[in-house]
C-alpha positions in Angstrom: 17.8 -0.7 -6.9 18.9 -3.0 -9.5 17.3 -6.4 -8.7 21.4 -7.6 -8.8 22.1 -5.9 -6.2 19.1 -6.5 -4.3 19.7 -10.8 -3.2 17.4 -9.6 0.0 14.2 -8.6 -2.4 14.9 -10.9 -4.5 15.1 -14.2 -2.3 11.9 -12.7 -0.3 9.8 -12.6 -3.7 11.2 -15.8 -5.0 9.8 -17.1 -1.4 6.5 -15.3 -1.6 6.1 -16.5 -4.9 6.5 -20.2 -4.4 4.5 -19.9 -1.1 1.5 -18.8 -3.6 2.3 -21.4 -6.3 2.0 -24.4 -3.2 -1.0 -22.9 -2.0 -2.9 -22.6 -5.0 -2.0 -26.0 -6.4 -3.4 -27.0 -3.0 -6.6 -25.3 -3.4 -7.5 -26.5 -6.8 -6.3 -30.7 -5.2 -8.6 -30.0 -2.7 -11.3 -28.3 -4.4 -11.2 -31.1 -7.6 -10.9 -33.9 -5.0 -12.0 -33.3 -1.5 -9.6 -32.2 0.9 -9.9 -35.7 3.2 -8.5 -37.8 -0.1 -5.8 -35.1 -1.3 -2.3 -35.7 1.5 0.4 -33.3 1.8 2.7 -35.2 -0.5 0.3 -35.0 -3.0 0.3 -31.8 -3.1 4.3 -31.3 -3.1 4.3 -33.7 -6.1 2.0 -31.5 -7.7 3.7 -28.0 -7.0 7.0 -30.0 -7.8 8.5 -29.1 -4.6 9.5 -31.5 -1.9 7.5 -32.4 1.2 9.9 -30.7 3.1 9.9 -27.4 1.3 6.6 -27.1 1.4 6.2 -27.3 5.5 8.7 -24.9 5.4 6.1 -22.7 4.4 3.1 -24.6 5.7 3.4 -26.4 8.7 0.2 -28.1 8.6 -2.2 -29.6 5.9 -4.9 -26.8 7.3 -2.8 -24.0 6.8 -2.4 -24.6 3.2 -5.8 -23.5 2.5 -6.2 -21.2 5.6 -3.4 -18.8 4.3 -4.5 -14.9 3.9 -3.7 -13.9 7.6 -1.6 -10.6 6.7 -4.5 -9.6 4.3 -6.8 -10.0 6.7 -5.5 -8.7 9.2 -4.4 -5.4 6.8 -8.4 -4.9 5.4 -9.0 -4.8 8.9 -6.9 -2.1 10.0 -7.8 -0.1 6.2 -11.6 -0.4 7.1 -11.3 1.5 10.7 -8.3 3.8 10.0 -9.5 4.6 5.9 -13.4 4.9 6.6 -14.7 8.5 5.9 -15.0 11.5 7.8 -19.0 10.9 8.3 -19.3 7.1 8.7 -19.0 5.6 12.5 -16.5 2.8 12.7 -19.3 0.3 13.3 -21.4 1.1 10.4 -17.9 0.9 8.5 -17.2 -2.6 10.1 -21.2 -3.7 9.4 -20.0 -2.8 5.4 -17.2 -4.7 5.3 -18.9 -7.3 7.5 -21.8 -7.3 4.7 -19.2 -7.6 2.3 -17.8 -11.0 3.4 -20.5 -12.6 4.0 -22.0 -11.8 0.2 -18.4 -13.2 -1.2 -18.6 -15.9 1.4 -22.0 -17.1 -0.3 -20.8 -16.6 -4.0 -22.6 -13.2 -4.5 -20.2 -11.8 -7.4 -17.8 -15.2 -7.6 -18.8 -19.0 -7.3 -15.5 -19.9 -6.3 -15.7 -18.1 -3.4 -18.5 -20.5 -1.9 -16.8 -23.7 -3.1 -14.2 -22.4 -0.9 -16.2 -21.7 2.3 -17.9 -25.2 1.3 -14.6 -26.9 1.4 -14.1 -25.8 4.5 -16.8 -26.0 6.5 -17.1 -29.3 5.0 -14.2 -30.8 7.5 -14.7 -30.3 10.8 -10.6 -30.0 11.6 -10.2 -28.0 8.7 -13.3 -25.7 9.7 -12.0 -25.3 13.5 -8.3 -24.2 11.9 -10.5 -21.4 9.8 -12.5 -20.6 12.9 -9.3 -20.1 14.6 -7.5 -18.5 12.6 -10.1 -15.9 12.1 -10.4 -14.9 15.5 -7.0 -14.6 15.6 -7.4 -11.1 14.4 -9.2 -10.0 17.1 -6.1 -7.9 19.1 -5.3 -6.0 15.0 -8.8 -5.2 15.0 -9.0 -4.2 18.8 -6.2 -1.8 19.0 -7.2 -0.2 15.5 -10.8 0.8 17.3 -8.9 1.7 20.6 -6.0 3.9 18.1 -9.4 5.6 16.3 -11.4 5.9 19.4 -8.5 6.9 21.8 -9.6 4.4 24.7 -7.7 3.6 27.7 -5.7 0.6 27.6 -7.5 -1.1 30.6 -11.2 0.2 28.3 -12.6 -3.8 27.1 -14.9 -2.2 25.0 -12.4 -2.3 21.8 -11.7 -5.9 22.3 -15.7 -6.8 23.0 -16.7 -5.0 19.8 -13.8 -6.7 17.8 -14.6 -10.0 19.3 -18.6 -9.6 18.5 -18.0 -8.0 15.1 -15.6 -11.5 13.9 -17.6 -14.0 15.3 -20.8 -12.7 13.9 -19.4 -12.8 10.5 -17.8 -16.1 11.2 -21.5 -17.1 12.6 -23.2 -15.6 9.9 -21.3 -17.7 7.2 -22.2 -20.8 8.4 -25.6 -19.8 8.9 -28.4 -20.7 5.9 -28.9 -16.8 5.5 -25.9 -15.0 6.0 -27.4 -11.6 4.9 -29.7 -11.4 7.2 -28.1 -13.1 10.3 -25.1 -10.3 9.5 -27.7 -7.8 9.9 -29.2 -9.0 12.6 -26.2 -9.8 14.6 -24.9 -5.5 13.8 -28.8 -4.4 14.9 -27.7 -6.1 18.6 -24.1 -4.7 18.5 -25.4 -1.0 17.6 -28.0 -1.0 19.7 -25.8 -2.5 22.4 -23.4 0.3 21.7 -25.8 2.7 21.6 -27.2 1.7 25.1 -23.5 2.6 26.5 -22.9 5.7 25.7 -26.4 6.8 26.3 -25.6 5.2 30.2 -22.1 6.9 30.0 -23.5 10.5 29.2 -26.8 10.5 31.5 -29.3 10.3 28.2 -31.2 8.2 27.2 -30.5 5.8 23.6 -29.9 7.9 20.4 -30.3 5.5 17.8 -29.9 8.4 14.9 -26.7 9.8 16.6 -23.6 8.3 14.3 -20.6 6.4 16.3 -17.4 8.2 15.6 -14.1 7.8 17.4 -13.2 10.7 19.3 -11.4 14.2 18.3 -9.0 16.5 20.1 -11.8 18.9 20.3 -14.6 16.4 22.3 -15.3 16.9 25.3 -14.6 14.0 28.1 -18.2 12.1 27.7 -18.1 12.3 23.5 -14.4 10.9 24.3 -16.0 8.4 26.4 -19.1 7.1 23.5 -18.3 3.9 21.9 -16.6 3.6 18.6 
């Protein structure tokens, strides 16, 4: 459709766009002087918009570096809907788990870990993250219950999701992240593992992979955890 004719599209990208232009002008204030000395009109003057534009599309001074909730919320979903025929959702949510955790420290990119430093470095600012994070727990809840076909009145989807983003937001402010990420999957999986092997009469089968349930399982494979 010719962008002329398209005043919705357009309006919605000129939006998104100067949404992106506050909050990274933000980011680099905050990151060049330290997000207690940088205020919210400082960063309007900077982004050349006015203070009121920019609550518009941040209505606090935390939520202009807290600001990647759709993403989130989308690699979420991709992780336990896209994984591969063989992997188990929670050895897929223990990669991607891994994976934040390594950018979270600066593994590939050093701006990543100036970031996590800014935050945790303010105690409001780090409870808004913390928040905002867990947040996510009902996307990731009903994409395990939509993969595993559990009941709506089953907790175990929202359990897992609330274990599996806490542990990573634990394991980021820990002083080894890789390790207390592994560590906090060893107790989820083994958990796991201990409830289906009560829900099918057997005993633990640690080598036995988690995997959502198929139209041709029978009612205790339906019933093993994700």
């Amino acid at each position: 459709m010719d962008v002329a004719l398209d005043p919705v599209g357009r309006r919605a990208r000129k939006k998104a766009a100067t949404r992106a232009h506050i909050a990274d002008t933000a980011l680099a204030l905050f990151l060049e002087r330290g997000y207690e000395k940088v205020t919210v009109r400082d960063v309007a003057a900077a982004a050349d918009v006015s203070p009121t534009t920019l609550l518009n599309h941040f209505p606090t001074k935390e939520a202009l570096v807290v600001d990647l909730g759709d993403q989130i919320a989308a690699e979420l979903i991709r992780v336990v809907a896209d994984r591969a025929p063989s992997v188990g959702i929670l050895d897929a949510l223990r990669g991607y788990a891994r994976g934040r955790v390594d950018r979270a420290a600066g593994a590939k990119d050093p701006s990543s870990k100036r970031f996590i430093t800014l935050v945790l470095g303010n105690r409001d600012l780090s409870a808004y993250w913390h928040k905002t994070w867990m947040d996510h727990e009902n996307v990731l809840a009903t994409a395990i219950r939509d993969e595993t076909g559990a009941a709506d009145d089953d907790p175990y989807p929202a359990v897992i999701a609330h274990f599996v983003l806490d542990s990573i937001a634990y394991a980021i402010r820990s002083a080894d992240p890789g390790r207390t990420i592994d560590a906090a999957f060893d107790v989820i999986l083994h958990g796991a593992r201990a409830r289906a092997a009560a829900l099918t009469g057997g005993s633990e089968r640690h080598d036995q992979p988690l995997r959502p349930a198929s139209a041709e399982s029978g009612a205790d494979e339906r019933a093993l955890p994700p």
